[in-house]
C-alpha positions in Angstrom: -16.0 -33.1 5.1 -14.6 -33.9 1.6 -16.1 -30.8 0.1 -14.1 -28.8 3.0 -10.7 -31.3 2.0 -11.6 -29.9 -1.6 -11.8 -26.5 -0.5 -8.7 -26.3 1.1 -6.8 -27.9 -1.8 -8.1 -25.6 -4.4 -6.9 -22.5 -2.0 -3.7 -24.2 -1.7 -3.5 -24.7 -5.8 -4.7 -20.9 -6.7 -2.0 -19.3 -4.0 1.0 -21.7 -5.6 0.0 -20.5 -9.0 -0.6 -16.8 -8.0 3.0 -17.2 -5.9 4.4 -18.1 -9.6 2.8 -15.6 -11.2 3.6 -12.9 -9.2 7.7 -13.7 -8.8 7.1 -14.2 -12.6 6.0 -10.4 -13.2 8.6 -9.2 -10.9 10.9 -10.9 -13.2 9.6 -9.5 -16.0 8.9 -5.8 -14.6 13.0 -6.1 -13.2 14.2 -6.7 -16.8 11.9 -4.0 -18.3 13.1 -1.5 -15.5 17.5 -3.0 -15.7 17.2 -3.1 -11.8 17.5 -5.9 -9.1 14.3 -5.2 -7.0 15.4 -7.3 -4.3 19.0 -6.0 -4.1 17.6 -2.8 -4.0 14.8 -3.4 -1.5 17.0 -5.4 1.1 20.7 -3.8 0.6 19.6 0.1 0.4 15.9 -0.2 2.0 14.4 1.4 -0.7 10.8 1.8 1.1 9.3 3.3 -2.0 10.0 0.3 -4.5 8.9 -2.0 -1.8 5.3 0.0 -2.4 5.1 -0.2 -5.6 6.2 -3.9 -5.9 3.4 -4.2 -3.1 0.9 -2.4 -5.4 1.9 -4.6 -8.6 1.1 -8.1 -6.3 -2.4 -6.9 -5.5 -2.9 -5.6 -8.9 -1.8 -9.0 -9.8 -3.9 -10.4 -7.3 -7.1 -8.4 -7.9 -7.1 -9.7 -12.0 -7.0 -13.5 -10.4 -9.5 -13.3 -8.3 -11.8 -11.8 -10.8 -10.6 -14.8 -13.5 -11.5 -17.3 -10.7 -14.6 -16.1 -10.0 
């Protein structure tokens, strides 16, 4: 039971630091770009930034899971 207990709060740790990592980058990728990614995504429905923003959170995710394994 305590090495499920365990289990569940190391999942719970990696997803809060991969959550801060990832609105980090889209910080960072926003400045490097000028642009508002969530003004644009929400106000004008700008489907293709909402891609790529998808594809840079499993890119982010993919080099994670490889560092924690």
């Amino acid at each position: 039971m305590w090495k499920m207990m365990g289990n569940v709060i190391e999942m719970f740790v990696y997803s809060t630091i991969y959550m801060i990592i990832v609105l980090i980058s889209l910080k960072i990728v926003g400045a490097i770009f000028s642009t508002d990614f969530e003004k644009k995504i929400s106000d004008d429905g700008n489907i293709g930034l909402s891609i790529i923003c998808a594809c840079v959170f499993i890119g982010i995710a993919l080099i994670i899971s490889s560092i924690v394994r």
